[in-house]
C-alpha positions in Angstrom: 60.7 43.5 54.4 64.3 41.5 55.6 65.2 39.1 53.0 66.5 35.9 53.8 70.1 34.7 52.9 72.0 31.5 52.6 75.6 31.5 52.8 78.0 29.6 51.2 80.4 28.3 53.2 84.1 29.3 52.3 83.0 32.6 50.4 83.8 35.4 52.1 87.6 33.5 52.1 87.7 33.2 48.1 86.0 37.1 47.7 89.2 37.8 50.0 91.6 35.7 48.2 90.5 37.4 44.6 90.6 40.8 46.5 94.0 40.2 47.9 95.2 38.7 44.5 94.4 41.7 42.3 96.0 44.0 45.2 99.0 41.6 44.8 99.5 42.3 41.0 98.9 46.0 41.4 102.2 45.9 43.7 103.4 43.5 41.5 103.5 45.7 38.5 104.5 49.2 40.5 107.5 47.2 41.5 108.0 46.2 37.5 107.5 50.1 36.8 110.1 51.6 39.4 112.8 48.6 41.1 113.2 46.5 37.7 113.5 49.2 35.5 116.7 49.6 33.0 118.0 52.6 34.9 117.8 51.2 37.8 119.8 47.5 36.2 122.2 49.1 34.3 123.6 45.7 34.2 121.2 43.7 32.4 121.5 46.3 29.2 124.0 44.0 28.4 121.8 41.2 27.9 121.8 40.4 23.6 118.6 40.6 23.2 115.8 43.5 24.3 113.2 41.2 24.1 115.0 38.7 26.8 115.4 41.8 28.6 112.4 42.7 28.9 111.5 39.4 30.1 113.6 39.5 32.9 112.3 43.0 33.8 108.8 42.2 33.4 108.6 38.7 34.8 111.2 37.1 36.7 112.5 39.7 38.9 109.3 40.9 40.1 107.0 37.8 39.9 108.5 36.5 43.9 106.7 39.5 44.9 103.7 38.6 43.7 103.1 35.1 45.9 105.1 36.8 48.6 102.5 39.9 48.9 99.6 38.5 48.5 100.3 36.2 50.9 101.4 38.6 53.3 97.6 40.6 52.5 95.7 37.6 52.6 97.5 36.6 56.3 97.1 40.1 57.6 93.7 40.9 56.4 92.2 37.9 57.8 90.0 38.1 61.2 92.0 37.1 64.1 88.7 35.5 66.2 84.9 35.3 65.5 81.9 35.2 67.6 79.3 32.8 66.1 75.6 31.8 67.3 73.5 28.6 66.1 70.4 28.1 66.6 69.3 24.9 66.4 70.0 21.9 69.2 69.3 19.7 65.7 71.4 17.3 63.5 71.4 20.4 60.8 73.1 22.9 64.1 75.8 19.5 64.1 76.7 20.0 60.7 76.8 23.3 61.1 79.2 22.9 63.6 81.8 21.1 61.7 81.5 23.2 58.9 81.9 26.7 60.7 84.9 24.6 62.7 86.6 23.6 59.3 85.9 27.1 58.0 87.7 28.7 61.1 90.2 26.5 62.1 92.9 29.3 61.3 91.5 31.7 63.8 89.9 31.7 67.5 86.3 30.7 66.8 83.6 31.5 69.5 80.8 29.1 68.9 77.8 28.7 71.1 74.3 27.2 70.6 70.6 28.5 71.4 67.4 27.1 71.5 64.1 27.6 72.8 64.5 24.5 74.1 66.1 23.0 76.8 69.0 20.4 75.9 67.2 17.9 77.7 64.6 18.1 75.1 66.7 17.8 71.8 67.5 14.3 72.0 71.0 12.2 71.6 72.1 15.1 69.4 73.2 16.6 72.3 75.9 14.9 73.3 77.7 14.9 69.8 77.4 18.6 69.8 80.8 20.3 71.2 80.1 23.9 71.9 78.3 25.1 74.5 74.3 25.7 74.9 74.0 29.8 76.3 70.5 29.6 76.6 67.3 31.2 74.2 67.1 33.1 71.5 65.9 35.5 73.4 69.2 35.6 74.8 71.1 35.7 71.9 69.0 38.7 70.3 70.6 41.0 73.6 74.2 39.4 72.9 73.8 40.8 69.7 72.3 43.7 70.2 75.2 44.7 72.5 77.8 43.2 69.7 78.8 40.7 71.2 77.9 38.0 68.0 79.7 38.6 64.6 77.2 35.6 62.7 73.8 33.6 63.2 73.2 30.5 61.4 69.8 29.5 62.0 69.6 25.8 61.7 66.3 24.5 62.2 64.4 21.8 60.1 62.1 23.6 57.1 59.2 21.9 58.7 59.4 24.7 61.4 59.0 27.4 59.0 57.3 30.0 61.6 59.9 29.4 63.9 62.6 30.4 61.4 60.4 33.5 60.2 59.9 34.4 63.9 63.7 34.3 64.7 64.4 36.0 61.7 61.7 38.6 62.2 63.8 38.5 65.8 67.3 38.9 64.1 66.3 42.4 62.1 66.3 44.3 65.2 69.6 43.6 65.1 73.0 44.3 62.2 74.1 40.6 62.9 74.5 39.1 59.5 72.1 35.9 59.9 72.2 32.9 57.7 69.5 30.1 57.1 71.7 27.0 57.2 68.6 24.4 54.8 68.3 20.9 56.3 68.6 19.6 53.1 72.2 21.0 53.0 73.3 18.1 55.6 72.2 15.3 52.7 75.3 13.7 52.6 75.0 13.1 48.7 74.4 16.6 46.7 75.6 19.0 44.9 73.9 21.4 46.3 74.1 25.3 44.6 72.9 28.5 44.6 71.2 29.2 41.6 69.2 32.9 40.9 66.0 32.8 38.5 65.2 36.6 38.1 64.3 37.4 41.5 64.0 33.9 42.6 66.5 31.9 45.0 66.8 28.1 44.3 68.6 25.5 45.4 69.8 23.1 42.9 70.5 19.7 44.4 71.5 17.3 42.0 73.2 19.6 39.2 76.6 19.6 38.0 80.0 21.1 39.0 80.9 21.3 35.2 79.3 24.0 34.4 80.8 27.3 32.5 84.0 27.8 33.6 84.2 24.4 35.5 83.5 23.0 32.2 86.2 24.4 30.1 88.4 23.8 32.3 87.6 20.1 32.5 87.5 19.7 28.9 90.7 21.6 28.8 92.9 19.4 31.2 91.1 16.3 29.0 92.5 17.4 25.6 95.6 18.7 26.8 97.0 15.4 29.4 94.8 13.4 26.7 96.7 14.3 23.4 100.0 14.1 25.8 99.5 10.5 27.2 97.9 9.3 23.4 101.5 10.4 22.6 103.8 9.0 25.1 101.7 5.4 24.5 101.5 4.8 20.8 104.5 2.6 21.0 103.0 0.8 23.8 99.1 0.3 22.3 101.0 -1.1 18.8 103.3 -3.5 21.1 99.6 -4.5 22.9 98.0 -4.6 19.8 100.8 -7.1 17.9 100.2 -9.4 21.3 96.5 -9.6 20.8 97.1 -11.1 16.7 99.8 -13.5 17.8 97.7 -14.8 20.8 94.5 -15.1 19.5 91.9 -14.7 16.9 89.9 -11.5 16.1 90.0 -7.8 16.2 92.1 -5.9 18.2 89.9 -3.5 19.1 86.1 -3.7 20.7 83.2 -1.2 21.7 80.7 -1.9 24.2 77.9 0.2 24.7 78.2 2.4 28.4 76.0 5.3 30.2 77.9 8.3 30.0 77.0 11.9 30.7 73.4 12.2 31.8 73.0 8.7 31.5 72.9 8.7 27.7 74.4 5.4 26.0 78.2 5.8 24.3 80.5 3.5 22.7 83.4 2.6 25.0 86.6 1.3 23.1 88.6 -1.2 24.7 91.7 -3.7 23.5 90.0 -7.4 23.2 91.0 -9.4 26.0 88.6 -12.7 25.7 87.9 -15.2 22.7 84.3 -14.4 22.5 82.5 -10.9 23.3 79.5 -10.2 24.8 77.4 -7.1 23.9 73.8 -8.3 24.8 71.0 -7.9 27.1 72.8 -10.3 29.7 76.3 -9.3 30.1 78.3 -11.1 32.2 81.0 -10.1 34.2 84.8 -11.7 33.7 85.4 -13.4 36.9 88.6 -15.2 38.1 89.9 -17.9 35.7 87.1 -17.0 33.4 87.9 -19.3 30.6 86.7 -16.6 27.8 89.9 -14.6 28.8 92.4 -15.5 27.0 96.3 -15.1 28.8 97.8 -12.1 27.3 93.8 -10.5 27.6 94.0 -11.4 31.4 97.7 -9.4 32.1 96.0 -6.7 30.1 93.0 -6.7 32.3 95.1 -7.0 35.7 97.0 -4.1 34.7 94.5 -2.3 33.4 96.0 -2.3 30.0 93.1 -3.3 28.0 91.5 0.3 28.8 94.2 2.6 27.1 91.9 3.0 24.0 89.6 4.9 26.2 92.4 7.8 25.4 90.5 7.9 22.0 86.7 8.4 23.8 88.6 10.8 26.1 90.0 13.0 23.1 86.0 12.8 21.5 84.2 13.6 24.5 82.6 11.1 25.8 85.0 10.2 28.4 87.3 12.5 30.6 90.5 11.0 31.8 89.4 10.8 35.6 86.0 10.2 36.3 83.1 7.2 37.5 83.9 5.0 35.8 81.3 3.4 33.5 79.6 -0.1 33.9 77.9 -2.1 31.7 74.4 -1.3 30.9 72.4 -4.1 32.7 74.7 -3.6 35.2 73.5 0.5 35.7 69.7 -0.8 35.7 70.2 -3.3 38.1 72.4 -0.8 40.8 70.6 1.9 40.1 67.6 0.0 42.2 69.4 -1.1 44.6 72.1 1.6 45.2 70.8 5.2 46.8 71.7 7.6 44.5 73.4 5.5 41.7 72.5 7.4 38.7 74.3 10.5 40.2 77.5 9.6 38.7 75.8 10.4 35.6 76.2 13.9 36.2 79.6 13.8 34.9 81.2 12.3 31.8 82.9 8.7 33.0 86.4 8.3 33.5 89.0 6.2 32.6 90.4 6.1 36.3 88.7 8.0 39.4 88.9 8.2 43.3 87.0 4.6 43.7 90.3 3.0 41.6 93.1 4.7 43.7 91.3 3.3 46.6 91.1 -0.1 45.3 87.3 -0.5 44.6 87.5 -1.8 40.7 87.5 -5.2 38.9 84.5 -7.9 39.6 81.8 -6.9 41.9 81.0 -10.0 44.0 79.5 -8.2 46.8 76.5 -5.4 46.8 79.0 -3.3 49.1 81.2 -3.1 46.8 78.9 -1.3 44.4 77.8 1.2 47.1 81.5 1.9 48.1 82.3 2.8 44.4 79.5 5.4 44.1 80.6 6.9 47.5 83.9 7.6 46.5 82.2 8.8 43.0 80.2 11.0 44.7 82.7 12.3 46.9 84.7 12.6 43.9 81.9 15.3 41.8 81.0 17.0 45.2 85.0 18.2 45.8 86.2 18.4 42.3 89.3 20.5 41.3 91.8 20.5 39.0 94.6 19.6 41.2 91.9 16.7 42.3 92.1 15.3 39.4 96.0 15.7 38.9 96.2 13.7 42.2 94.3 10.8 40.9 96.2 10.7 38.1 99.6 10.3 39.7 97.9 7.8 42.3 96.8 5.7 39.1 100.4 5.7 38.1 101.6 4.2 41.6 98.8 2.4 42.4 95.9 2.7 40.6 96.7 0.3 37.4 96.8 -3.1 39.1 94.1 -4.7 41.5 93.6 -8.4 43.1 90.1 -8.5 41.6 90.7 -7.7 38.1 90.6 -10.6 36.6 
């Protein structure tokens, strides 16, 4: 009995990359252990201190190496060309395409398609398709037989289950390693991951990158660059917080209730910006020359200024630094029927700035575009998150991220 297989793209490239890293540090440290030892420096004995010597033995001299090598293994050990077969004239064999395109863009990539049916039978998809058609599967089952293919994605629609088991049942006559490439894997907004229960594969979806090590590293970066940046703006929130007594009457500080993480309600802490404060049933949205804005509460809006006590949900938990960011209640149950997949940016905790701001979607929402603009870029955001991701949007909110025309 074959069993069936789906592959993540851009595996076999990380499994290489950890393989070449750990060969890297072996080298790394056989260099430390012969080149940079004190026999063979005789003149860094004269350094003060063992312990800086040491140092400098164990760490700076041979730590070039280390990029230098295991860049060297991962460039050398990589396949200079592949021979890959799709099957599937379909929408799913397109995205395919693309992907296995992106994946191999560093080396010569052989990519043909096969079907049982003819290409004037597939429909427009055709013509978007690139690579070129080679005929059946019954064709591609000799190629490979005779070596000729290195991969097979199969990339039908689920629906024609007895055609995948019958290509598959095709493919074990061969040592091609074949792939089923899901249909459900082209819908544009998932988060789509592998996930084994006992001996069962799933697919999950709609779950989270944040997730063990994800996680802690998220939380991590929050509590570090949040405890920095609470630092470096103290003076600033007291100056801010002076200007809001001497302009107007009232606390300096409000909470408004948000959805955060999983959709469950937080308190969101912002500077006061208008005379009176809304935290009802019907809340509505600041629009230009709003007369509840008072004039130091609308510079602080326009500049974003009025959001710097999220620092202290950011340091609790509730918030991460970059991230959706979080509307008003009403406002979630009214988008959340009228945007496709709203409620997805619930799977992360909301930010204080995120890839919708740096590209200029935030402030009022006078359009229903708008809205679906923000959650694309949101869901881009949790589908391709990284740490250096989030680094990026940070230094783009410092440029350009902070001010907007429709932040009133």
């Amino acid at each position: 009995m074959y069993q069936q297989k789906i592959k993540t793209i851009g595996l076999r490239n990380q499994k290489r990359l950890v393989f070449c890293t750990l060969l890297a540090i072996f080298f790394n440290e056989l260099v430390s252990m012969t080149v940079a030892e004190p026999e063979s420096l005789g003149y860094l004995d004269r350094l003060p201190s063992p312990f800086y010597s040491a140092i400098i033995y164990w760490y700076f001299i041979p730590l070039p190496f280390l990029y230098y090598i295991r860049f060297f293994l991962f460039k050398y050990t990589a396949r200079k060309n592949i021979r890959v077969a799709v099957i599937g004239l379909t929408e799913n064999g397109l995205a395919a395409e693309n992907a296995l395109t992106t994946e191999y863009a560093n080396i010569k990539l052989d990519l043909a398609f096969y079907d049982e049916r003819s290409p004037s039978r597939c429909g427009d998809v055709v013509e978007k398709i690139k690579s070129p058609f080679r005929g059946s599967v019954s064709n591609l089952v000799e190629e490979a037989r005779q070596g000729n293919i290195d991969e097979i994605y199969i990339a039908l629609p689920m629906v024609a289950l007895h055609r995948i088991r019958h290509f598959l049942a095709m493919m074990s006559d061969t040592t091609v390693d074949t792939y089923i490439v899901p249909d459900f894997y082209t819908y544009s907004n998932n988060m789509s991951k592998l996930r084994s229960i006992h001996n069962l594969q799933t697919i999950g979806i709609f779950s989270s990158p944040f997730e063990g090590a994800g996680s802690f590293i998220k939380r991590a970066e929050d509590l570090v660059l949040g405890s920095i940046i609470m630092v470096m703006i103290s003076s600033l929130m007291l100056a801010i917080a002076i200007g809001i007594k001497l302009t107007s009457r009232g606390p300096v500080f409000f909470k408004q209730d948000r959805y955060g993480l999983s959709g469950q309600k937080i308190k969101v802490w912002k500077f006061r910006s208008m005379r009176v404060m809304e935290n009802s049933d019907t809340v509505i949205q600041a629009t230009k020359n709003d007369p509840r804005v008072t004039k130091f509460g609308s510079f602080l809006r326009r500049t974003s200024l009025d959001e710097l006590p999220q620092f202290i949900n950011v340091l609790q938990g509730s918030m991460s630094i970059v991230g959706p960011r979080p509307h008003a209640v009403t406002h979630n149950e009214q988008y959340r029927k009228q945007v496709e997949n709203y409620m997805i940016r619930h799977k992360v905790k909301p930010g204080i700035t995120g890839l919708a701001q740096i590209n200029g979607f935030r402030g009022e929402i006078d359009a229903l575009y708008k809205m679906e603009k923000r959650v694309q870029y949101d869901i881009e955001y949790i589908q391709n998150w990284s740490l250096w991701l989030d680094i990026k949007i940070i230094i783009k909110t410092i440029f350009k991220g902070f001010v907007g025309k429709n932040a009133y």
